[in-house]
C-alpha positions as CSV (number, residue, x, y, z in Angstrom):
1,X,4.6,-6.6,33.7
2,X,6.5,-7.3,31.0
3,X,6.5,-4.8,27.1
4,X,5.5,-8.3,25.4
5,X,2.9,-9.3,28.2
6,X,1.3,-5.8,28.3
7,X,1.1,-6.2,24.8
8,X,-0.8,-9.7,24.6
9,X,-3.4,-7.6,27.0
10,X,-3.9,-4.2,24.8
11,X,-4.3,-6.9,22.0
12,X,-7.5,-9.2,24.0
13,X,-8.9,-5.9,24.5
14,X,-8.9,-4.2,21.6
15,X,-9.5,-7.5,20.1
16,X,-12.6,-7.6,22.6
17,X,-13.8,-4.2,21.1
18,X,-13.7,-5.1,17.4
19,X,-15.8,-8.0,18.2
20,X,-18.2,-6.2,20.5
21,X,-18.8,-3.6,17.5
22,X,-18.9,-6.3,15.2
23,X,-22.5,-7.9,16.7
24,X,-23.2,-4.1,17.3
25,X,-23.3,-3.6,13.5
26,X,-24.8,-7.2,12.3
27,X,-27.5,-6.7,15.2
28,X,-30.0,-5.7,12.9
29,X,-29.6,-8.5,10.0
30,X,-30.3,-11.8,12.6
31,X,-29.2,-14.5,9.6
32,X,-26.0,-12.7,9.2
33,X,-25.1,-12.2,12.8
34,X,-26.2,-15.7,13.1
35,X,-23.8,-17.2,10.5
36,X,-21.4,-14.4,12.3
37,X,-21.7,-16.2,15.8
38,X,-21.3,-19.3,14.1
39,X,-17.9,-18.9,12.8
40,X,-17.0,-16.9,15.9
41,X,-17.4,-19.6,18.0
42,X,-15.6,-22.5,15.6
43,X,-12.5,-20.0,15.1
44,X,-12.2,-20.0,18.6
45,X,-11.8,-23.8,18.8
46,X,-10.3,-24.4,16.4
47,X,-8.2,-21.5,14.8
48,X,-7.4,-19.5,17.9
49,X,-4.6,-17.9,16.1
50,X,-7.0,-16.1,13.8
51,X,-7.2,-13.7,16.1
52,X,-3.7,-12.7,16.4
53,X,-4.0,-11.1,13.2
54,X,-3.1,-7.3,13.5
55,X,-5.1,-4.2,14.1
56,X,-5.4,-1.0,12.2
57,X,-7.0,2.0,13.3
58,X,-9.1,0.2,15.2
59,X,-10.0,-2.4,12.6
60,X,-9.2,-6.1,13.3
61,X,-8.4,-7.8,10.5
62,X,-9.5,-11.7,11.8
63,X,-12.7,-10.1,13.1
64,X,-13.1,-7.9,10.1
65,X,-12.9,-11.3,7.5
66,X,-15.4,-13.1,10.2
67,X,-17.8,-10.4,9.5
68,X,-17.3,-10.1,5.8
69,X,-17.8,-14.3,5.8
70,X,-21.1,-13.8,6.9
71,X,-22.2,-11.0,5.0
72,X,-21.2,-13.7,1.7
73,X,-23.8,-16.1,3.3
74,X,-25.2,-16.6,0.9
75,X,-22.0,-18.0,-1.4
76,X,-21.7,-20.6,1.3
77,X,-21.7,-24.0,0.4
78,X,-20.3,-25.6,3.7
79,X,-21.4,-25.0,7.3
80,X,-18.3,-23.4,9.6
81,X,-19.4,-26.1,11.9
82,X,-17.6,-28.7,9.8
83,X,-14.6,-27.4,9.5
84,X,-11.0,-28.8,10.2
85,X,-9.7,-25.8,11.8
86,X,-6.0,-25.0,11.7
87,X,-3.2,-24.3,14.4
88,X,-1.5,-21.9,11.8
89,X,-1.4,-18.0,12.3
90,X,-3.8,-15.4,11.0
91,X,-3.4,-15.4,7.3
92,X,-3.7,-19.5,7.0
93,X,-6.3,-19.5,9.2
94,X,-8.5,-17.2,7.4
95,X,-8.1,-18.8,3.6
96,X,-8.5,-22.3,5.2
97,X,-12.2,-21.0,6.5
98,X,-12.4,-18.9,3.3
99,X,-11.9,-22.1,1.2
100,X,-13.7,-24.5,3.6
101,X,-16.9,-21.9,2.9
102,X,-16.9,-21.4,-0.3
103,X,-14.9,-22.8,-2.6
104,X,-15.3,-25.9,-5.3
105,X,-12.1,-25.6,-6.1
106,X,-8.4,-24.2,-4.7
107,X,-7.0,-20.8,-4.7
108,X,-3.7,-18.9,-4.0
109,X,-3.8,-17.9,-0.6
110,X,-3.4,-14.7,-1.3
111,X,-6.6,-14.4,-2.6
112,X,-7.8,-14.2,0.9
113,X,-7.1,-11.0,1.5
114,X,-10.3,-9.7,-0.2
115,X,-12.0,-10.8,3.3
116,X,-10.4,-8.5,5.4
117,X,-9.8,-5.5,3.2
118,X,-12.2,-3.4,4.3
119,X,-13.6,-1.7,0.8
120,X,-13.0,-5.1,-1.3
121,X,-16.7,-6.5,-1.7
122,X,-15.8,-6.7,-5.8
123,X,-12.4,-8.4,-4.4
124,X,-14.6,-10.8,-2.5
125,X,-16.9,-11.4,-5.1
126,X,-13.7,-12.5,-8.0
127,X,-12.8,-15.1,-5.4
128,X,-15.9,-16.7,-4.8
129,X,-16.3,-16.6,-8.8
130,X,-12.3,-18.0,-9.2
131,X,-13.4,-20.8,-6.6
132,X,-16.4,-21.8,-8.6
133,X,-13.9,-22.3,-11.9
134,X,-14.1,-18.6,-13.9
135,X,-10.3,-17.7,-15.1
136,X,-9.4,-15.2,-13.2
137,X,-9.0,-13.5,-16.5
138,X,-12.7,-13.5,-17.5
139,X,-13.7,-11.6,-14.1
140,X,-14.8,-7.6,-14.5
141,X,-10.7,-6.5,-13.6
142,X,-9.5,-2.9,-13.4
143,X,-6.6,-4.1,-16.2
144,X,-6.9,-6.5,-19.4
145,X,-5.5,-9.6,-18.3
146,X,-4.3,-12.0,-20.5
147,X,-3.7,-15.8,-19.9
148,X,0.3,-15.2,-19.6
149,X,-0.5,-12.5,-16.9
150,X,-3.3,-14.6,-14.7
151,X,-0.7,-17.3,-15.0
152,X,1.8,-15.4,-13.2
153,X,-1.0,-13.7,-11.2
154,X,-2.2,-16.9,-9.5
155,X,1.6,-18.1,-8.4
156,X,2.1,-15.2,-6.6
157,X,3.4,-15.1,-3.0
158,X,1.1,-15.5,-0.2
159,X,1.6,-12.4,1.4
160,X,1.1,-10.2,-1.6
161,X,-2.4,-8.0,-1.7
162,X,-4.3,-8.9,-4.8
163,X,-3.8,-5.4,-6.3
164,X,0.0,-5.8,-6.1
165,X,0.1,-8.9,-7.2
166,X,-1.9,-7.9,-10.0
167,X,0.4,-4.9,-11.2
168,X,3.6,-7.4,-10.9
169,X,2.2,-9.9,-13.0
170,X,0.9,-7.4,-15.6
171,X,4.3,-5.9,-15.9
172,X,6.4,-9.1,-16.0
173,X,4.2,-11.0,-18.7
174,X,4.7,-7.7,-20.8
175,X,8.1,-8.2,-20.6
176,X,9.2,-5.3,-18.5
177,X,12.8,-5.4,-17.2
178,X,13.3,-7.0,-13.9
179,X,14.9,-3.6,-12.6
180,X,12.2,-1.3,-14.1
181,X,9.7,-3.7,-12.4
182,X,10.9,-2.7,-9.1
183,X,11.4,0.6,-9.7
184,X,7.7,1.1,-10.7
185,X,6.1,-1.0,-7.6
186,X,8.1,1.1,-5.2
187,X,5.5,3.6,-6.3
188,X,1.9,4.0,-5.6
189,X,1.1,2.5,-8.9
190,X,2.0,-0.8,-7.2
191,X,-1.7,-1.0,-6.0
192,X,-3.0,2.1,-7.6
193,X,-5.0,0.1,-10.6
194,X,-7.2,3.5,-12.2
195,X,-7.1,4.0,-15.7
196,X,-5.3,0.7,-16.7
197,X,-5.5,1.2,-20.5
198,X,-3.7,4.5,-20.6
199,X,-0.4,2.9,-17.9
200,X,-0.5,-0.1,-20.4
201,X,0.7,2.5,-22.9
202,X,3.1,3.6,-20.3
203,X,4.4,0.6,-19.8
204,X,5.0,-0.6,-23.3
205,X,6.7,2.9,-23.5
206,X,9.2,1.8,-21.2
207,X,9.4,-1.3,-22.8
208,X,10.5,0.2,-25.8
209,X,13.2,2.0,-24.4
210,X,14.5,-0.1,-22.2
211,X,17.7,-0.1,-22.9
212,X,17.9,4.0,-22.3
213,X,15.8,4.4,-19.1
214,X,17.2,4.5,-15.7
215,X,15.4,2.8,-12.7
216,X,16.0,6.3,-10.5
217,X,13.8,8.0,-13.4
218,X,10.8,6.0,-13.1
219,X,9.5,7.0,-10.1
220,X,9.9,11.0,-11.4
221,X,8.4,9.7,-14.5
222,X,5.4,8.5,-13.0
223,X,4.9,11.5,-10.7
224,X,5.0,13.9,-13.7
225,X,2.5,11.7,-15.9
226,X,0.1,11.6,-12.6
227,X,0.1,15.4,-11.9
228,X,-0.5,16.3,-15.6
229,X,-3.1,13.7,-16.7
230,X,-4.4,11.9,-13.7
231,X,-3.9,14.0,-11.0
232,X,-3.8,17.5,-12.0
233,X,-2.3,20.5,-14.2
234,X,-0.5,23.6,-12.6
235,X,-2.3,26.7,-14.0
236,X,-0.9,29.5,-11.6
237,X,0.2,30.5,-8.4
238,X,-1.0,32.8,-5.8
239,X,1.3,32.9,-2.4
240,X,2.4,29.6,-3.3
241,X,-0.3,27.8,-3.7
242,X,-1.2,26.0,-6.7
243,X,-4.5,26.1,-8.8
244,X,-4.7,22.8,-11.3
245,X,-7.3,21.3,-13.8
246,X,-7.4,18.3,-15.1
247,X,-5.3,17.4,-18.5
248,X,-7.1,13.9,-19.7
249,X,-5.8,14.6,-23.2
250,X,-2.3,13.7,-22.3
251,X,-0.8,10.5,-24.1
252,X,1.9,9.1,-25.0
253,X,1.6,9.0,-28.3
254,X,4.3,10.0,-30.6
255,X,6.7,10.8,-27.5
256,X,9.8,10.0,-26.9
257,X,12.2,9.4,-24.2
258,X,14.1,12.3,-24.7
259,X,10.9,14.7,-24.8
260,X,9.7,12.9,-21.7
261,X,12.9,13.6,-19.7
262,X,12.6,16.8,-20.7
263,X,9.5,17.4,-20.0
264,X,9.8,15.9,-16.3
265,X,12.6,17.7,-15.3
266,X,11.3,20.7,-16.7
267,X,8.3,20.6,-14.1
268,X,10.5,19.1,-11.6
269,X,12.3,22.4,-11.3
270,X,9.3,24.1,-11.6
271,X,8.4,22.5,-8.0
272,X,10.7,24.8,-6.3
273,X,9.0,28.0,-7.8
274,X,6.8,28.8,-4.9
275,X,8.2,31.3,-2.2
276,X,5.4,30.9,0.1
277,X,4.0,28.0,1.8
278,X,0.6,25.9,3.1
279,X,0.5,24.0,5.9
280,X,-1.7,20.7,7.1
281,X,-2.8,19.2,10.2
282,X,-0.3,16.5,11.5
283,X,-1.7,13.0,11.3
284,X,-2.1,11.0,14.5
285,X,1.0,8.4,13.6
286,X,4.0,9.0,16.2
287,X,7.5,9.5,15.0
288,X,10.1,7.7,15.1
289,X,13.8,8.3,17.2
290,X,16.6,5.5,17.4
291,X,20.0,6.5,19.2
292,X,22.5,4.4,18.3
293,X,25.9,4.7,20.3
294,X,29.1,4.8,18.3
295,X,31.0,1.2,18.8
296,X,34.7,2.1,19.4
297,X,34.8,5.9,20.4
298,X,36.0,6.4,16.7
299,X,33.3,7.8,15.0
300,X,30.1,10.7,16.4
301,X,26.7,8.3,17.6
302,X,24.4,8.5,15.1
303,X,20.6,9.2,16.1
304,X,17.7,8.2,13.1
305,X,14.5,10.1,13.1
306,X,11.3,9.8,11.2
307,X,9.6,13.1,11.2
308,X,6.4,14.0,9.3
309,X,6.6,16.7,7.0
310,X,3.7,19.2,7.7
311,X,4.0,22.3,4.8
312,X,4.9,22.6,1.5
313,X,8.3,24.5,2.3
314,X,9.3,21.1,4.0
315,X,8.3,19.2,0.8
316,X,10.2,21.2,-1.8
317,X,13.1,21.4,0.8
318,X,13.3,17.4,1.3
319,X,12.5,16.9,-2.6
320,X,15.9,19.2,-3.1
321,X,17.7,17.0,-0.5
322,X,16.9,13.6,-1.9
323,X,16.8,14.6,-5.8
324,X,13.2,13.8,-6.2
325,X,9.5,15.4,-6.6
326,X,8.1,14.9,-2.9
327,X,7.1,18.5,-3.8
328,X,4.3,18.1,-6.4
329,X,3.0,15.9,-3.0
330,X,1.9,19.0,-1.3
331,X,-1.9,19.2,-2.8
332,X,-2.4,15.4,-1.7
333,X,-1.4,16.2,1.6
334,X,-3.6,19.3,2.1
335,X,-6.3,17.5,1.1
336,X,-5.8,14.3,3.6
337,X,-4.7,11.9,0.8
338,X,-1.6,11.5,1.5
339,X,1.0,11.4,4.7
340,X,4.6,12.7,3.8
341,X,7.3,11.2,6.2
342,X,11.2,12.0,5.9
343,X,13.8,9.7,7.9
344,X,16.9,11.4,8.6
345,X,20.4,10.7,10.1
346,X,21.9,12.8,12.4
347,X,25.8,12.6,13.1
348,X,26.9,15.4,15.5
349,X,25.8,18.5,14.2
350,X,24.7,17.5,10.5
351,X,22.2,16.1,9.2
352,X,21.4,13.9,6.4
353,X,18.1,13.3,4.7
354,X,18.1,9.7,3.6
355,X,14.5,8.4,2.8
356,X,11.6,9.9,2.4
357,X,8.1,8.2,3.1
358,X,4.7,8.2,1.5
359,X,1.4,6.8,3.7
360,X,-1.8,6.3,3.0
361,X,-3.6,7.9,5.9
362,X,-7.0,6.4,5.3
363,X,-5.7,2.6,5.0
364,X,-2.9,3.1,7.2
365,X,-0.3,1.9,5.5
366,X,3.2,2.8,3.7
367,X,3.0,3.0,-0.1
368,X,6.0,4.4,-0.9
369,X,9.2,5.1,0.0
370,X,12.0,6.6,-1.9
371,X,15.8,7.0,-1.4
372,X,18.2,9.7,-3.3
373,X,17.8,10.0,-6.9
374,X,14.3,7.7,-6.1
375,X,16.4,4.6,-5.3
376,X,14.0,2.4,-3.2
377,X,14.5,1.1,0.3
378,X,16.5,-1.4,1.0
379,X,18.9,-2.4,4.1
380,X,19.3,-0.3,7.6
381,X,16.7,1.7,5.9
382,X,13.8,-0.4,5.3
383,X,14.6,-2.3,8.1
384,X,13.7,1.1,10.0
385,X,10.4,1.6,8.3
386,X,9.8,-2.1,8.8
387,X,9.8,-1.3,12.7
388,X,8.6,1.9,12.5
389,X,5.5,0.1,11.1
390,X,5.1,-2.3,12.9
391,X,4.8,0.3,16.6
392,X,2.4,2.4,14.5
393,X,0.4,-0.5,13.1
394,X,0.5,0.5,9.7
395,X,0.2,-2.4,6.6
396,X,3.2,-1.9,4.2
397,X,2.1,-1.7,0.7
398,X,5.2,-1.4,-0.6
């Protein structure tokens, strides 16, 4: 048997499973299992490729939006029975049920995320009000949205997730430079939307300097505002490890760039303080190794490895490596948050570190990943994570 055929069979199975659990949990609400069955059966007709969708930790995404569908019942205003069905794949084939459900009117595709995300029911509920004719703008959001911003917002790219998409249009219709856009949504403020009105200040901080900020020191930028006000403060050390408290009152009032620079690199070096060191339990994702054979005989093969970093020696070592602040990670990772993964390239006997990877261990997926001096991935490199990914199921949120 072929890697692709074997493949096609783990998937029916474990495809098999998610629906199994999936009448296991509706069991006890018959209307909703009902309207559950319903759809079950008409995707099978008629949008088989709904099930192709991919699998995450044992979640399936197709099955997942079935089940969510149902639980809406009560939004319906169509019978599954009549619907058209589709022959696209998984993502068309969920917003054409979506819309043929519940909607009076249109909406971006993307929008149809909310029905697979598994913790999305206030998602869920914004497109069944966006589909009944509120502005997008009107709904409870987690950021003031203006008209300029849901404009942008609703022309976004089908494959975007809404919280992305939401971020990218806030920061564009503020007028934030193209660069400095992607600098900041190669960081977990991409789909991290908490405390929107303070980053709004951050962000018209940037705007205002513009012309003095460097990509490569947004990502440090936004690591140092998040460990002193929304994450946490450094109070001491004992053996190395850190004991914080929250700093709320921190603002950016009255601040400028130079202070902030200062500031950051200030408690950047201060990362590399602690002799000691903490350690965390692995996480079940499997590494990654890729030989590749040198062409002509000229130059040494060259062998890529994505290892995960399991201690806070490791962190402060790659941060040193890559000129970044990996290190302040450490906390996040002791306490399950967070996944810290570092790609390097080995030529003979050295050894270069090259990316390093942030993943969120709860949803599965990448949300960052940072280069030397914080340049994002792009190239030979992201087409590594992109594969790497893919083998370890794991959604990139990047």
């Amino acid at each position: 048997m072929s890697w692709s055929e074997r493949y096609v069979q783990d998937h029916k199975q474990r495809t098999d499973c998610a629906i199994h659990r999936a009448c296991a949990q509706l069991a006890s609400d018959p209307p909703t299992f009902k309207k559950f069955q319903e759809m079950l059966t008409c995707s099978r007709k008629l949008a088989p490729r709904l099930f192709d969708a991919p699998i995450f930790d044992g979640r399936h995404l197709g099955v997942d939006a079935l089940v969510n569908l149902s639980r809406f019942r009560d939004a319906h205003l169509r019978s599954a029975i009549d619907w058209a069905g589709t022959s696209s794949s998984w993502r068309p084939a969920i917003s054409s049920l979506a819309h043929h459900l519940v909607c009076d009117y249109e909406v971006p595709e993307f929008l149809a995320s909310s029905w697979w995300d598994s913790v999305a029911d206030k998602k869920r509920s914004w497109f069944v009000a966006h589909s009944r004719g509120a502005s997008f703008q009107s709904l409870n959001l987690p950021i003031v949205m203006t008209r300029k911003m849901e404009h942008i917002f609703l022309a976004s790219e089908d494959h975007l997730s809404i919280e992305y998409a939401i971020r990218k249009a806030e920061l564009l219709a503020l007028g934030v430079a193209a660069d400095l856009v992607a600098a900041i949504m190669s960081t977990r403020l991409a789909t991290d939307l908490r405390d929107g009105g303070f980053w709004r200040t951050v962000w018209l901080f940037l705007i205002a300097n513009a012309s003095d900020v460097e990509p490569t020191q947004i990502g440090p930028m936004i690591d140092y505002i998040q460990a002193v006000r929304g994450d946490q403060r450094l109070l001491g050390q004992q053996d190395g490890i850190g004991f914080y408290s929250p700093q709320s009152e921190f603002s950016m009032k009255g601040r400028t760039l130079q202070s902030m620079l200062r500031l950051m690199r200030d408690w950047h070096r201060s990362l590399g303080g602690g002799s000691a060191s903490f350690s965390w339990v692995r996480s079940p994702i499997e590494p990654l190794l890729v030989e590749e054979p040198s062409r002509d005989g000229s130059e040494l093969p060259r062998r890529w490895q994505m290892m995960e970093l399991t201690n806070s020696a490791q962190l402060r070592r790659e941060g040193a490596g890559l000129h970044h602040c990996v290190a302040s990670y450490a906390d996040r990772c002791n306490r399950g948050t967070s996944s810290i993964w570092s790609l390097r390239l080995w030529q003979g006997e050295k050894i270069h570190h090259v990316m390093t990877v942030e993943v969120d261990p709860k949803r599965r997926a990448v949300i960052q990943a940072r280069g030397l001096a914080n340049r994002a991935a792009s190239g030979k490199l992201l087409r590594l994570l992109q594969d790497w990914a893919t083998r370890e199921r794991l959604q990139m949120a990047l």
